[in-house]
N, C-alpha and C positions, 0 to 999 in steps of 0.2 A: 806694257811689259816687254822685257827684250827677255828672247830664250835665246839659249845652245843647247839643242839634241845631240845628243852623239852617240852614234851608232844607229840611226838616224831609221833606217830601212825605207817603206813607204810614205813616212809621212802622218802615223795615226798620232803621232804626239800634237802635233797643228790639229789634226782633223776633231782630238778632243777638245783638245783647250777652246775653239771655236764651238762646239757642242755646249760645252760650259758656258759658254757665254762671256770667258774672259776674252780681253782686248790684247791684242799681240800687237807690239810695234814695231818689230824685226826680229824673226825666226829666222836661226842659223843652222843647218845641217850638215853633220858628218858624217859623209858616207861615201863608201869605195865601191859597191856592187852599181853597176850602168843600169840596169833593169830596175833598182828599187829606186833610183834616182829618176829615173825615166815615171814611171808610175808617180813618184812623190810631186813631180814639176807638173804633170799632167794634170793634177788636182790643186795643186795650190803652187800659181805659177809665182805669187810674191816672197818664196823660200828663198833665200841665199845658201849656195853652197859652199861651205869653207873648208872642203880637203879632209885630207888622214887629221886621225885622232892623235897622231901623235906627233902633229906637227902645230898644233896649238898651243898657244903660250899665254903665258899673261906679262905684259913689258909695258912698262913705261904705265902706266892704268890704262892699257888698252888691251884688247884682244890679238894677237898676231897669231896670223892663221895663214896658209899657203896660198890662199886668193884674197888676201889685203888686212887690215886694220878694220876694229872694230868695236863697240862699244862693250863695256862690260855686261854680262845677263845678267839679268835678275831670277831667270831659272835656269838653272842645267836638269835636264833630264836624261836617260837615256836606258837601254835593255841592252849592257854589254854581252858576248857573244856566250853563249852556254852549252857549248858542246862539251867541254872538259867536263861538265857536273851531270850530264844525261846519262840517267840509266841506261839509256838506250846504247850507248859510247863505249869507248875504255875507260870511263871514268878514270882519267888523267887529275882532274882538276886544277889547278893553277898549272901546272907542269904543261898542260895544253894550251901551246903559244895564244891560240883565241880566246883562250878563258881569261890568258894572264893580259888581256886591253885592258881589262874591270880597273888596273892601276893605273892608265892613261883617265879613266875618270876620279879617279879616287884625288891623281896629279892636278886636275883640271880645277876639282873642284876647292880643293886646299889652295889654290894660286889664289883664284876670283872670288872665292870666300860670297858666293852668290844668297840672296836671300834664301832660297828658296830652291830644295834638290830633292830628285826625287829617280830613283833605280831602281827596272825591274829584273829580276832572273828568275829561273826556274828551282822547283823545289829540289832541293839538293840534300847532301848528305849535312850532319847537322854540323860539324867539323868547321868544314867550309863556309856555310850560314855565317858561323863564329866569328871565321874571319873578316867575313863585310861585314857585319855589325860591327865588329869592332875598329876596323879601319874607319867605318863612316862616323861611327859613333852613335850611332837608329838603331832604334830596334826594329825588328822585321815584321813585316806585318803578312799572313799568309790569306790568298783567299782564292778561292775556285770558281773562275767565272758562271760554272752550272749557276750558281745563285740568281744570276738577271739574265744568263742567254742560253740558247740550248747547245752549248758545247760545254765539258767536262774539260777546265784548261787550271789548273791549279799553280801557281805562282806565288812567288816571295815579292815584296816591296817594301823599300827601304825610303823613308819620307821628312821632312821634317817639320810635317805638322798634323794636326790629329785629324782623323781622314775615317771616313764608313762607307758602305755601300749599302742601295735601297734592294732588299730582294724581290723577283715578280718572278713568275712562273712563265719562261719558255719552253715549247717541248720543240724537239726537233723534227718533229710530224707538221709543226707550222712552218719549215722551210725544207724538207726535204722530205721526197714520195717512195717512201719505203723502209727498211731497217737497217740500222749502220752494223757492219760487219768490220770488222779487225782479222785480216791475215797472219795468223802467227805461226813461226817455226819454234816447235817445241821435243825436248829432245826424249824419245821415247825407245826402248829396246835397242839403246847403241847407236841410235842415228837420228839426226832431225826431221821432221815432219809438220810438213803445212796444214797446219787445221784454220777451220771459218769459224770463228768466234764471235756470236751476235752478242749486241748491246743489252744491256738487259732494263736500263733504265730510259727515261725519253730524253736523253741528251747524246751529243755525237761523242767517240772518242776525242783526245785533243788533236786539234792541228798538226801533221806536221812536216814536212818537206816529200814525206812519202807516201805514197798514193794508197796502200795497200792497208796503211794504219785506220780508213776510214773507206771504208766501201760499204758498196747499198744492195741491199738485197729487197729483189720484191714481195718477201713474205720470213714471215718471223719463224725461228726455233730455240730454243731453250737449253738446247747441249750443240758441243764445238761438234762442227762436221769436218768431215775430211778438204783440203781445198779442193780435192783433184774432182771430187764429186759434186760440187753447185760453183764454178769458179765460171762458168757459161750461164750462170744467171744474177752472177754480180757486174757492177760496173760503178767507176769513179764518179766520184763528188763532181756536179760541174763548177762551173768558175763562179757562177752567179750562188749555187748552196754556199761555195769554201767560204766566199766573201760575207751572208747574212751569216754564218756561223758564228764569224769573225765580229758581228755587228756592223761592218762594212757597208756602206750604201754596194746596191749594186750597180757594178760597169764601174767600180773603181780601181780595177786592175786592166781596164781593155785599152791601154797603151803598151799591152805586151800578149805576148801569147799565151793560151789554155796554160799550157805545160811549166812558164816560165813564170806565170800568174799563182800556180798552185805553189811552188817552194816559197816566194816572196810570202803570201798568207799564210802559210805555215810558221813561218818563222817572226810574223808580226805580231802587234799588240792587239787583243781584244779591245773593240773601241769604246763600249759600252763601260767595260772596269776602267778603263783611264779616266772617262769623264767623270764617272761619279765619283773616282779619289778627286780631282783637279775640283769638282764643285765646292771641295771644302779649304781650298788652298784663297790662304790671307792674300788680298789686295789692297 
């Protein structure tokens, strides 16, 4: 099988398909960040990298891409960028230039007319949803990693073939020692304030670029405390939790550092939901 990832990050779109058990015969990666590039090669050094997403074409029946010619895939996959659609955000949505790449996939994949495509993003407003479905023409498929791993990571996927996942019971007591906490500013008599917000179930908050949405505590409470008062008895995810969170083998971000390690995992795919969608894709 030949793929094009695009938007590529670490590398979990290979690191499933290879869990699956399917046969890759040249994996193609698009990606601009050095660090997730760095990390992706470090683990699977037979990736090709083919440049910006938006320098991809389809010409002549071949792939032109900024580092050469290429065969056409037979998969495109890819997690374009989801900042425009984060609660967390301005929720801009398309209007936010990294939201609007999703049409360098939508372009990519109308060109190469690939067997076989498959796009993840985050849960969004239903608006938006609307619009990828509709561009793609899929319908969305929604699932919450808690279902097979111990983090709570809730996502949309756009597929074009019928796909489930196996549920098993992970708690996040089997990969991290202590209780995940959430730092939140919430706005209380005219001003914001940092409260510690413990987990209440046995999964981690989701992943994500910032340190403070998953912290550990070494003993459980039941109502948000103030931060200023246990913020000396929390401390961050290490690199080896973020990664089995992730489903990650671990030491597969240790081509980069703690710090540069935790935004790349955050912003990756759960390895464990990719597989078991990818187990049910036609060969």
């Amino acid at each position: 099988m030949i793929v094009l990832s695009l938007f590529d990050g670490i590398g979990v779109g290979l690191a499933a398909l290879k869990a699956a058990g399917i046969k890759v015969d040249l994996y193609m990666a698009s990606e601009v960040d050095k660090d997730a590039i760095s990390v992706c090669m470090s683990n699977h050094p037979e990736v090709v990298q083919v440049g910006r997403v938006a320098n991809i074409r389809h010409s002549m029946g071949q792939l032109h891409t900024e580092n050469g010619w290429f065969p056409l895939p037979d998969l495109i996959m890819g997690g374009s960028p989801c900042t425009g659609f984060a609660a967390q955000g301005k929720m801009q949505g398309f209007a936010d230039p990294r939201s609007m790449l999703f049409w360098h996939f939508s372009r990519i994949v109308n060109e190469c007319k690939p067997k076989h495509v498959f796009l993840e993003n985050i849960k969004m407003k239903t608006s938006w949803e609307d619009i990828i479905s509709n561009e793609m023409k899929l319908n969305p498929k929604h699932i919450n990693s808690a279902v097979h791993s111990a983090q709570s990571r809730p996502r949309v996927y756009w597929m074009n073939w019928e796909a489930d996942v196996i549920h098993s019971s992970v708690s996040v007591r089997d990969i991290v020692e202590g209780y995940i906490v959430a730092v939140r500013g919430r706005y209380v008599g005219g001003k914001t304030i940092q409260f510690a917000e413990w987990r209440k179930d046995d999964k981690s908050n989701c992943l994500t670029t910032v340190a403070k949405d998953n912290m550990v505590a070494p003993y459980p409470r039941f109502v948000k405390t103030l931060y200023e008062d246990v913020k000396s008895d929390l401390r961050k995810l290490t690199r080896r939790e973020s990664e089995l969170l992730q489903s990650l083998p671990s030491g597969y971000t240790s081509s980069v550092s703690e710090s540069k390690a935790r935004k790349l995992i955050g912003k990756s795919w759960n390895l464990k939901t990719i597989k078991e969608l990818l187990l049910w894709l036609p060969t």
